[in-house]
C-alpha positions in Angstrom: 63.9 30.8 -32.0 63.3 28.8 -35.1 60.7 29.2 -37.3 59.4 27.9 -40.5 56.8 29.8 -42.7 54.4 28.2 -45.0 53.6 31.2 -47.6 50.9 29.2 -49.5 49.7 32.2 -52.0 48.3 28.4 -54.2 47.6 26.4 -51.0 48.5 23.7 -49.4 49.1 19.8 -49.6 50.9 17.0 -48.4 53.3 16.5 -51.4 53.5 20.5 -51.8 54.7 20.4 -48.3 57.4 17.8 -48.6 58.4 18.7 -52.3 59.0 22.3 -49.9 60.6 20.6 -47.4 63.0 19.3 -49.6 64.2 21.9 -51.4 65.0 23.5 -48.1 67.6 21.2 -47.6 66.1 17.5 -46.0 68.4 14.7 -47.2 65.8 12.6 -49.8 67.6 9.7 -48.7 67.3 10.0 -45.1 64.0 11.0 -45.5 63.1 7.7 -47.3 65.6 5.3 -44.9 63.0 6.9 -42.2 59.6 6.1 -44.2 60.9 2.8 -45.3 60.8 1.9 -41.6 56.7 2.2 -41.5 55.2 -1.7 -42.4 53.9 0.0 -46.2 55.0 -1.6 -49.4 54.9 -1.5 -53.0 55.5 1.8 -53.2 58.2 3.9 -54.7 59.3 7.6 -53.5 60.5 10.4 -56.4 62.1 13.6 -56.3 62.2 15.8 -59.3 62.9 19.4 -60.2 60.6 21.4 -62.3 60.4 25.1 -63.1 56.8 26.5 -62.6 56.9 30.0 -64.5 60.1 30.6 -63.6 60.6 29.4 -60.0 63.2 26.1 -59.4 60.6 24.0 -57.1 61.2 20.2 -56.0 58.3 17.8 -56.6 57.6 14.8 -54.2 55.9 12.3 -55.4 54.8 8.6 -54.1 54.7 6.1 -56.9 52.1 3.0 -56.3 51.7 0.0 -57.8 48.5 -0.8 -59.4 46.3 1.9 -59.7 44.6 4.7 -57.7 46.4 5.8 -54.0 46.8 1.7 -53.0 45.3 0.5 -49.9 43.3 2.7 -48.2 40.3 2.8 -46.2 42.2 2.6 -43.0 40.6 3.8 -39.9 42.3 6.2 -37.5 42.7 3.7 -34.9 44.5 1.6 -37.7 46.6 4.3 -38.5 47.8 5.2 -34.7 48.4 1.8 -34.2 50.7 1.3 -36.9 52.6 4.6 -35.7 52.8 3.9 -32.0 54.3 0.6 -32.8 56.6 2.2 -35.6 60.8 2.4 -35.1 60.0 6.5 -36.1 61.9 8.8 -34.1 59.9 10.3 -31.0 59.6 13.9 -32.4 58.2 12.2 -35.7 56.0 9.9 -34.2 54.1 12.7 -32.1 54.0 15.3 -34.6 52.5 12.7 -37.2 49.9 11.1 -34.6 48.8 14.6 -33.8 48.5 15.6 -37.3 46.0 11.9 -37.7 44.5 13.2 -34.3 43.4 15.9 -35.8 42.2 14.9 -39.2 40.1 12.4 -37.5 37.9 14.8 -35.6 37.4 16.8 -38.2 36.2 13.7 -40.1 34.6 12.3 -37.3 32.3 16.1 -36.9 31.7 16.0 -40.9 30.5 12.1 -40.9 29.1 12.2 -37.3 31.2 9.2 -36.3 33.9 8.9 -33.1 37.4 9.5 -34.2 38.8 6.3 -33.9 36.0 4.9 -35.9 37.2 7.5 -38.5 37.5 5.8 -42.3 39.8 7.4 -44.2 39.8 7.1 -47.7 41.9 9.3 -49.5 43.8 10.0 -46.8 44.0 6.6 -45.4 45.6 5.6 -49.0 49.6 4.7 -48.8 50.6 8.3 -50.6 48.6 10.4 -47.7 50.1 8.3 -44.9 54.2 9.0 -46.5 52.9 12.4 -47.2 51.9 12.9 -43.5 54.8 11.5 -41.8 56.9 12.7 -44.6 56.4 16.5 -43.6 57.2 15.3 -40.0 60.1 13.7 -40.9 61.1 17.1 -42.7 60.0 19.1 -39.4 62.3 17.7 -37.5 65.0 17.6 -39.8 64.9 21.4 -40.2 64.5 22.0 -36.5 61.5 23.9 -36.6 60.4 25.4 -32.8 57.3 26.9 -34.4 55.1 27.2 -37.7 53.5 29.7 -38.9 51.1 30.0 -41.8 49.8 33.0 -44.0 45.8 33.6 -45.3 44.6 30.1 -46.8 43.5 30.3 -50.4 40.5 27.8 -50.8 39.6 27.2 -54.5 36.0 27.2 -55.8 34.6 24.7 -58.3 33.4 20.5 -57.3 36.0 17.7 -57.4 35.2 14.3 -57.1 36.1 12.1 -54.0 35.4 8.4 -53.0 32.1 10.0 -51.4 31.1 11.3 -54.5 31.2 14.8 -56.1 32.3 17.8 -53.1 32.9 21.6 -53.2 36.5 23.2 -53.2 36.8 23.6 -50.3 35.9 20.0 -48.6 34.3 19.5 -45.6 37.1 18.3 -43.7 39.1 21.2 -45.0 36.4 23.8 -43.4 36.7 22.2 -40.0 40.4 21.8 -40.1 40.7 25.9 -40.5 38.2 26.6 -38.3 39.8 29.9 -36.9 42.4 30.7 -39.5 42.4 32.9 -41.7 41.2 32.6 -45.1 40.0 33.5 -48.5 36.6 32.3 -49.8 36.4 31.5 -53.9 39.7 32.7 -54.2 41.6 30.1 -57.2 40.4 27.5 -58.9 39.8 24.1 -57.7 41.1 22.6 -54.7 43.8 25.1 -53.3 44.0 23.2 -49.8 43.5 19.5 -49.7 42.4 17.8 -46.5 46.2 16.6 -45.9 47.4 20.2 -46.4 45.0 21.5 -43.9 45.3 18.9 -41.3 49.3 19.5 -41.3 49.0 23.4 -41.3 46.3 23.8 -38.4 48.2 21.0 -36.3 51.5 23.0 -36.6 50.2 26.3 -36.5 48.3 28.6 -34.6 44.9 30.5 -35.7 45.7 33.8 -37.0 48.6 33.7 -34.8 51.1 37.0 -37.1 54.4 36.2 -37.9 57.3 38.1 -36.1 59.9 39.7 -37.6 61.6 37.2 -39.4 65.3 36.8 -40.5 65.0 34.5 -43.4 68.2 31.8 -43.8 66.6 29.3 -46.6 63.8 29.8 -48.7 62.5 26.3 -50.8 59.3 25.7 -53.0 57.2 22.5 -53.1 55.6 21.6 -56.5 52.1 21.1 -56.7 51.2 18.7 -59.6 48.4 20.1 -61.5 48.9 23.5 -63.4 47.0 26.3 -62.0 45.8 29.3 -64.4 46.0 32.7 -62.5 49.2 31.8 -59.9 52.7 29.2 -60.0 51.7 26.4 -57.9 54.4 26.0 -55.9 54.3 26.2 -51.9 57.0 28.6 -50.7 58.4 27.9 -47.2 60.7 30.3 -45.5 63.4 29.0 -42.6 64.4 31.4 -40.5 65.0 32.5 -36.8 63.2 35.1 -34.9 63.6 37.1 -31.9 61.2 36.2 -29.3 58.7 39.1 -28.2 56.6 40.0 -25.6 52.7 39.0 -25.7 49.8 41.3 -25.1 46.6 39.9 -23.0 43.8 41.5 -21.2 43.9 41.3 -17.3 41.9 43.5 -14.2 43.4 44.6 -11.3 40.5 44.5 -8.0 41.9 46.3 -4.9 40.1 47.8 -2.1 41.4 49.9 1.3 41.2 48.3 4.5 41.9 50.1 7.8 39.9 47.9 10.3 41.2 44.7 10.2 43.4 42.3 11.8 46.9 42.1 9.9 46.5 38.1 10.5 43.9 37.6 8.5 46.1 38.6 5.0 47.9 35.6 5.0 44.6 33.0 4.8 43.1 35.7 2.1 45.7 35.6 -0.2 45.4 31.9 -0.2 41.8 31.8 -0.9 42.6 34.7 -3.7 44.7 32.0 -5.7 42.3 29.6 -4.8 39.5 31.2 -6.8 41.9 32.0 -9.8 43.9 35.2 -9.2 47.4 35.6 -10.9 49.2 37.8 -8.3 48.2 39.5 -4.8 49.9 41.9 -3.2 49.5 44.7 -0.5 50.5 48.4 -0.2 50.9 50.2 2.8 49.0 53.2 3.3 47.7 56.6 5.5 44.3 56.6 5.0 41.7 59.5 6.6 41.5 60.3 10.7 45.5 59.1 10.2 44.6 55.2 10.4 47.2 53.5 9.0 45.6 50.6 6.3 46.6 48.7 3.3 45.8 48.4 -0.1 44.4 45.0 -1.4 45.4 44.6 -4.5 44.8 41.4 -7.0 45.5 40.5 -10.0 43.1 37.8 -12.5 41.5 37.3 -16.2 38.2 39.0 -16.6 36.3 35.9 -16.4 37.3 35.6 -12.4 35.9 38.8 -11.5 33.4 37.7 -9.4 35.1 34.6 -7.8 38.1 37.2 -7.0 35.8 39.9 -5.5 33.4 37.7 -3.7 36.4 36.2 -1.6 37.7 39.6 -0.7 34.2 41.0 0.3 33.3 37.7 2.2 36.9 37.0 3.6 37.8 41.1 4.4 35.7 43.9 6.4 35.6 45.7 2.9 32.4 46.7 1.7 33.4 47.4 -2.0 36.0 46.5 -4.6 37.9 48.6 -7.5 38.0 47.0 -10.8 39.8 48.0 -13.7 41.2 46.4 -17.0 45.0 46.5 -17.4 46.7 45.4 -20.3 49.7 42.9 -19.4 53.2 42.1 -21.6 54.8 38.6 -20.4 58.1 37.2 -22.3 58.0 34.3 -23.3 59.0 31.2 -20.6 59.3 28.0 -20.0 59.5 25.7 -16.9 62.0 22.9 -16.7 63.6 20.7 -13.9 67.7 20.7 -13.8 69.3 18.6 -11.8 71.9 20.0 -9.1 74.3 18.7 -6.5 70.7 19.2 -4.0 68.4 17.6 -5.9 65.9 18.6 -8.6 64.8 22.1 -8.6 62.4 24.0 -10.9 63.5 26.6 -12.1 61.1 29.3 -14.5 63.3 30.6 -17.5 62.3 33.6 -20.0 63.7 34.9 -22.9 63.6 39.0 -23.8 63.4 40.4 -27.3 67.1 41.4 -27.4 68.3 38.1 -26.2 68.5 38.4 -22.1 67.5 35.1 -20.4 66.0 35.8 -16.9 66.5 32.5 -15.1 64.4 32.2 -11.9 64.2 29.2 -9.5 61.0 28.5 -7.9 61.2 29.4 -4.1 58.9 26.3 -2.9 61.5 23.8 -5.0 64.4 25.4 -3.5 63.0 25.5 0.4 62.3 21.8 -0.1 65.4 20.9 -1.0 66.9 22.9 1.1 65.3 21.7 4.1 65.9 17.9 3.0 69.8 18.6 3.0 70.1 20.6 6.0 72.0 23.6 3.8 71.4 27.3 3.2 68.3 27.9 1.2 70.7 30.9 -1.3 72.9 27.5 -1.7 70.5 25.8 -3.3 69.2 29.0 -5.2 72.8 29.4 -6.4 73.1 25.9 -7.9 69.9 25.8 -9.4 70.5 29.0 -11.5 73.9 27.6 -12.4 72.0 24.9 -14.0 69.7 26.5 -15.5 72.5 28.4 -17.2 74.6 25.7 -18.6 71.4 23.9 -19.9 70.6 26.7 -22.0 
């Protein structure tokens, strides 16, 4: 899997991010062909190369006319329309809109105002919006499956903003890391700008660690104001990674039953899934006076204790249910339709650490199918894995 790593030791911002982006190897001139296509004008892009004690970093910069960041105070619903209707390319378009998606309910919980009645200022200014879509653009380019990013450094000190004077960090930039990681009073300034934070926490997950990591390209974005105590540069890392198994926190509730009916199990297990349970099964067993009975056993989140065991104390002749944690490790997977000589079948695929890729149809697709062309059900099963394979 591909992964990209922001290492922001001195923060994060739009240009930073681009300016990284860049020196990772996105063509400059591709990169503005696709920005030119967005309805903004008198504007010019740069690309320069600076040293910042000692490290070779790429600085991005958007060059407007006049003075100040040109024609902002756009809303969000502004914005999105002027994306939706854009000639971007699909992968751009929704990773920019969700990074504006996201900057606009933070703004809209700070001001107390809906999203789409969102004002941006700043942000809504021509060098945010090429900023935004610019590290898109770059995303893509690079091929980036998933982002990761390391403890935030959020500045101390007041800067001034069309509101008036704020703290380092802003408000929006508190409720855009809400759940990451980060380090109070720690730099000068304004480490993290609301753009940098609204691209990170869209990309990223919360405190999500970063795998083991085999690094292919390393670039740094230039910020553009000199920082006393660190380089302010934005280091971003391209590499792959081996996908792992993840850890969660599941209970198993069983119970023995020797007294009832065997027909009963079927309309059981279906209410068990009804009321949230991951897996069922049932275990034969000898139980005391030599009755033969099963084991009930069920598997659910802790949160569907009670729906899980009230369905097997009202629906069974049980009088009590066993309930303990278990600790579960699931690969990662994904569901996709391929298309076979039968029709289109679901099929479940999942990738382990060293490599393997388990490839698993889903029964009800396959009956279906099979049924509907008259032909053997392990036919169908055969073709679908087949598929599966070659779309890999």
């Amino acid at each position: 899997m591909r992964v990209l790593y922001f290492d922001a030791f001195s923060g994060v911002s739009g240009d930073m991010t681009v300016g990284g982006l860049l020196s990772l190897g996105v063509d400059f001139d591709r990169l503005k062909a696709e920005l030119g296509t967005l309805p903004l004008h008198d504007y010019e892009l740069r690309m320069s190369h600076r040293h910042v004690n000692g490290i070779h970093a790429c600085k991005f910069d958007v060059e407007v006319e006049g003075h100040g960041h040109g024609q902002g105070h756009r809303t969000f619903r502004d914005i999105r329309t002027m994306l939706q209707a854009s000639a971007l390319r699909p992968g751009v378009k929704e990773r920019a809109l969700a990074i504006f998606a996201k900057l606009a309910e933070a703004e809209g919980r700070v001001h107390g105002v809906a999203p789409d009645d969102v004002t941006f200022h700043e942000v809504g200014a021509i060098d945010s919006i090429v900023d935004i879509v610019g590290a898109a653009i770059g995303l893509e380019e690079v091929g980036a499956e998933r982002v990761y990013v390391s403890v935030l450094p959020l500045g101390s000190g007041i800067h001034e903003t069309e509101h008036g004077p704020i703290p380092a960090p802003g408000p929006a930039t508190v409720e855009l890391l809400r759940g990451f990681p980060v380090r109070i009073g720690d730099g000068s300034g304004e480490l993290v700008t609301p753009t940098g934070a609204a691209i990170v926490s869209t990309l990223a997950s919360p405190g999500e660690p970063l795998p083991v990591m085999r690094v292919e390209r390393v670039g740094y974005g230039a910020g553009t104001r000199t920082v006393p105590d660190r380089p302010n540069v934005l280091r971003l890392m391209l590499g792959t990674v081996n996908p792992v198994a993840a850890t969660d926190e599941m209970i198993v509730l069983e119970t023995n039953i020797d007294d009832s009916t065997p027909e009963i199990y079927e309309y059981v297990i279906e209410e068990l899934f009804t009321a949230g349970a991951r897996d069922v099964w049932l275990t034969p067993v000898q139980m005391k006076k030599n009755r033969p009975g099963v084991v009930l056993h069920t598997l659910a989140e802790p949160a569907q204790r009670e729906a899980v065991a009230g369905v097997i104390l009202r629906e069974t002749s049980a009088i009590g249910v066993r309930c303990f944690p278990v600790q579960r490790l699931t690969l990662p997977r994904e569901e996709v339709t391929v298309e076979t000589e039968f029709g289109p079948i679901v099929v479940k695929i999942a990738r382990a650490p060293d490599g393997t890729v388990n490839v698993a149809p889903e029964y009800e697709s396959c009956k279906q199918a099979a049924r509907a062309r008259g032909v053997a059900l392990k036919l169908v099963y055969q073709a679908a894995g087949a598929a599966a394979r070659q779309r890999r």
